[in-house]
C-alpha positions in Angstrom: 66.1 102.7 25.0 63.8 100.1 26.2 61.8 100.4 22.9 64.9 100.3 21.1 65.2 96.6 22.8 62.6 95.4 22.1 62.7 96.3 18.4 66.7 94.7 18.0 64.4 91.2 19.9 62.2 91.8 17.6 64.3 92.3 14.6 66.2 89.1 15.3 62.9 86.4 16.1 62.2 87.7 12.6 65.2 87.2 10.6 66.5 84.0 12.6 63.3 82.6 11.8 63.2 83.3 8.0 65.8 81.3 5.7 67.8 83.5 3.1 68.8 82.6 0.2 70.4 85.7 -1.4 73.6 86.2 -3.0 75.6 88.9 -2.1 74.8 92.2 -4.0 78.4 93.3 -3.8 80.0 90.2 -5.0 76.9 90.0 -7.5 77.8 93.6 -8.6 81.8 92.5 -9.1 81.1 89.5 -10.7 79.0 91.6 -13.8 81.7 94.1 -13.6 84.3 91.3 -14.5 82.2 89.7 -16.7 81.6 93.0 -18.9 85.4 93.5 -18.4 86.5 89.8 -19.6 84.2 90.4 -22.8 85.6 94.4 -23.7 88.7 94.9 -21.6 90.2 98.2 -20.4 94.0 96.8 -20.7 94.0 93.6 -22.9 95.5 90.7 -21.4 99.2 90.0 -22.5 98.5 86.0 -23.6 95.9 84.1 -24.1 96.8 82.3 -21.0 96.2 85.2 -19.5 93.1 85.7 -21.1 92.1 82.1 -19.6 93.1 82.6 -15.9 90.9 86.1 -15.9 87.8 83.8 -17.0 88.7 81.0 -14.4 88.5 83.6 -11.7 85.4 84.7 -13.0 84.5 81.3 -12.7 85.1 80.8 -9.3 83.4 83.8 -8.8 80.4 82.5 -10.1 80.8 79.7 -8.0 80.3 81.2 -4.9 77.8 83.1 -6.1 75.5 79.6 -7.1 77.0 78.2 -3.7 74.8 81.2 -1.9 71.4 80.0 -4.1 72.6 76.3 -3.7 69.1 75.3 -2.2 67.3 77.3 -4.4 69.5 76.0 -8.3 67.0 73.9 -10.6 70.3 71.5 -11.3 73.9 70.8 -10.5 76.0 74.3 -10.1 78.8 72.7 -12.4 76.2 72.3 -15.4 75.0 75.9 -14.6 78.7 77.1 -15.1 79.1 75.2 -18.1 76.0 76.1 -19.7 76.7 79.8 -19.1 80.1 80.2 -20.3 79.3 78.3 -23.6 76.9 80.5 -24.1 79.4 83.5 -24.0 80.5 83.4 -27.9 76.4 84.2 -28.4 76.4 86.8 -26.0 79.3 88.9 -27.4 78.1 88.2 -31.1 75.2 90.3 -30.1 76.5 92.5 -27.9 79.5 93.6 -31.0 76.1 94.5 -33.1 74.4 96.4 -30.7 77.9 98.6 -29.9 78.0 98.6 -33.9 74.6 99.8 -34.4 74.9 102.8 -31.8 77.9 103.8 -32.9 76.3 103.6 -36.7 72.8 105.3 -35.8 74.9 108.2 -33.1 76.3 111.0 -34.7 78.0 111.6 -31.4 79.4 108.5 -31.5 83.0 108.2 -32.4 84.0 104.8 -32.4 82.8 101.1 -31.2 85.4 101.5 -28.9 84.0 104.7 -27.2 80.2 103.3 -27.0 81.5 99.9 -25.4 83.0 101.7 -22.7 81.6 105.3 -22.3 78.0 104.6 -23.1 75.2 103.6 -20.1 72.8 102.4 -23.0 75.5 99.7 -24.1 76.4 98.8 -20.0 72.5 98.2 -19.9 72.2 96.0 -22.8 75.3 94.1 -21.7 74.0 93.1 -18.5 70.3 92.4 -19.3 71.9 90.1 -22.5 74.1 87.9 -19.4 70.7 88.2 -17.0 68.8 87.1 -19.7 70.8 84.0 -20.0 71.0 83.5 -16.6 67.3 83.7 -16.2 67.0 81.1 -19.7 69.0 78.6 -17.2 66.5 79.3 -14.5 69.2 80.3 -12.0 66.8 82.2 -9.6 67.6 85.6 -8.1 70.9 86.3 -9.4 69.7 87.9 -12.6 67.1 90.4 -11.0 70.3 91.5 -8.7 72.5 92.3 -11.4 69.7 93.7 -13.7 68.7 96.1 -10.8 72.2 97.4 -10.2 72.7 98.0 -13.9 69.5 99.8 -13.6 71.4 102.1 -10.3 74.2 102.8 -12.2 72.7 103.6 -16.0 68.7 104.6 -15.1 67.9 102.2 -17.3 65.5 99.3 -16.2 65.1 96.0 -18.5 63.8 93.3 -17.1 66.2 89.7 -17.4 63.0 88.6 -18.9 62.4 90.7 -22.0 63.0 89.4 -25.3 65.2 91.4 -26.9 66.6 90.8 -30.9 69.6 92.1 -32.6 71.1 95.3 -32.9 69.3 97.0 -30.0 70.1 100.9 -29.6 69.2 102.5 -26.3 70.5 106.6 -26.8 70.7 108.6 -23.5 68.6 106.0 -21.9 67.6 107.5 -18.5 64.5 106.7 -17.3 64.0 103.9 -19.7 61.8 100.9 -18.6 61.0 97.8 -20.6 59.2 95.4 -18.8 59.2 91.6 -18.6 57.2 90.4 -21.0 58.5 92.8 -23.6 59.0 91.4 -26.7 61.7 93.4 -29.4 62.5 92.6 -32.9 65.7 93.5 -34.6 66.9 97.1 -35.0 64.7 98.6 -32.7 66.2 102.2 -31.5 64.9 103.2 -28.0 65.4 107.2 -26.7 65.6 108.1 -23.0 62.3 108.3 -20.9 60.6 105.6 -23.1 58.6 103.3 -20.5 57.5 99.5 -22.5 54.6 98.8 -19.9 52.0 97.2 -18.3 48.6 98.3 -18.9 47.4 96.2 -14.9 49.6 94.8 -12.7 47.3 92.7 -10.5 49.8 89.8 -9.3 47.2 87.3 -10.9 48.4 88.4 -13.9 52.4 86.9 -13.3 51.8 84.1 -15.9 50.5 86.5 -18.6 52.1 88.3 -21.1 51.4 92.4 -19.6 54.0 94.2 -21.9 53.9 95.4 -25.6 55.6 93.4 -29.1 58.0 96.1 -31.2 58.5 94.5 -34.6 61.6 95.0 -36.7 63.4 98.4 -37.3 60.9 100.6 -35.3 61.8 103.8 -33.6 60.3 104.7 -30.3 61.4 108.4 -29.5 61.6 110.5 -26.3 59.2 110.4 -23.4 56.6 107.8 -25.4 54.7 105.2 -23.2 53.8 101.7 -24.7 51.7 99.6 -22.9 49.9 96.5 -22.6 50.5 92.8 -23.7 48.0 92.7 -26.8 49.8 96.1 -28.2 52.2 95.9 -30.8 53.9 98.5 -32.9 54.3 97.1 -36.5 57.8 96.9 -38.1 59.2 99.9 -39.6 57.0 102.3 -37.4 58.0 105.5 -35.7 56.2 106.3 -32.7 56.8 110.5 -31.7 57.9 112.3 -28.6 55.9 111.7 -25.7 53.2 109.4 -27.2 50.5 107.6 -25.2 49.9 104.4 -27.0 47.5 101.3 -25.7 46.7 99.9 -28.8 48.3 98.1 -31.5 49.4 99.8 -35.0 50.0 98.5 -38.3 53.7 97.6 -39.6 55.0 101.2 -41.0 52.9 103.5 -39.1 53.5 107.1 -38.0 52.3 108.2 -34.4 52.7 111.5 -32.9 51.5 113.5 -30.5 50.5 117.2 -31.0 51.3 119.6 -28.5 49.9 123.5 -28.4 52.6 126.3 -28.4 51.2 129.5 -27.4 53.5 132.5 -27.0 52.1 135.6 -25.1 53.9 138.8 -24.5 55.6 139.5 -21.0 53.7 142.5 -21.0 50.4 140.6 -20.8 51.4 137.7 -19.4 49.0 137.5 -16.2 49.9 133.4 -14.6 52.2 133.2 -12.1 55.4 132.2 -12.5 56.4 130.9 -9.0 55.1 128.1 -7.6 54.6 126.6 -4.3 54.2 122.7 -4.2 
């Protein structure tokens, strides 16, 4: 128990002596789930006075949230709010096209209505398009914390600072990753395990662009890596299953990669089949 003393003494020099500056990662969490809610409701309010009071909850919401980072905000919280909420016609434009383009490109996909609220791929795309913003008003924190709980609840990890362009499709979608610097034109469709990367990720490097450009209308299938900031996939390309790709490729290029199938008999089969790791 004495050890266990020491370490609480310990624990508290350290964290009385550091200032934080965090917001709260549940209210953070509520305050995208409202958001996402206030944009493609469950049970539609009955007036549009209604309607308004929902958003100026929201709006206090968001309020608190800036009064956590107060020390850290570039300008006055009320210009923040402002800023962000007229920006909220833009972000569900977009958002409508990407829920139309799934539900156009998904064979499974049975209405706008069911993508919006039954698909992780559109959740993802929802929240990195309000991080994004967030980040484009330099409010600091805030849009890593919401990106990274989209990313718990989906498997799906963009970055608040990817450029991203219209009509983005993400099917299944675990174990995507697109990283900061990504840069994605319009109609892009992206499959699950599909990782947009960094080819080094020495910290000097912050400032630089690390991650890959995908051009218009290119289709990046299961399990392929992209990587590096002076890669880019020309427009109207399909890049194959499980591709390894560091190097650019012209606009309507074909990339595969070729695996070996070889089917033995059980009767001569001779490699083990249980494994110990």
């Amino acid at each position: 128990m004495e050890k266990l003393k020491k370490f609480t003494e310990q624990l508290y020099r350290d964290h009385t002596s550091e200032v934080c500056h965090m917001p709260c990662k549940t209210d953070s969490n509520q305050f995208i789930n409202e958001m996402f809610q206030l944009l493609f409701p469950l049970d539609v309010p009955r007036s549009v006075e209604e309607y308004q009071l929902r958003f100026r909850e929201c709006e206090l919401h968001f309020r608190k949230l800036l009064h956590d980072i107060r020390i850290l905000l570039p300008g006055n919280p009320h210009d923040i709010i402002d800023t962000f909420f007229d920006a909220l016609p833009g972000i569900y434009k977009k958002l409508r096209m990407d829920a139309e383009a799934i539900n156009t490109f998904d064979p499974a996909a049975a209405s706008v209505q069911e993508v919006v609220h039954a698909y992780p791929g559109f959740f993802a795309i929802a929240v990195y398009r309000i991080s994004n913003q967030l980040l484009q008003q330099n409010v600091p924190v805030l849009p890593r914390i919401i990106s990274e709980y989209a990313h718990s609840r989906t498997g799906i990890d963009i970055n608040p600072g990817a450029a991203i362009g219209d009509r983005f499709f993400i099917d299944h979608g675990t174990g995507v990753v697109i990283g900061e610097t990504t840069q994605i034109g319009d109609n892009v469709k992206i499959y699950q395990g599909v990782t947009l990367g960094a080819l080094s990720v020495e910290k000097s490097m912050a400032s630089q662009k690390r991650h890959p450009t995908i051009e218009d209308n290119v289709i990046i299938y299961a399990g392929s890596t992209v990587l590096g900031g002076k890669t880019v996939v020309g427009h109207d390309s399909v890049i194959g299953g499980n591709v390894w790709l560091t190097s650019s490729v012209p606009p309507n290029s074909i990339v595969y990669h070729k695996s070996e199938v070889k089917i033995r008999s059980g009767k001569n089969f001779n490699e083990p089949l249980n494994f110990v790791i």
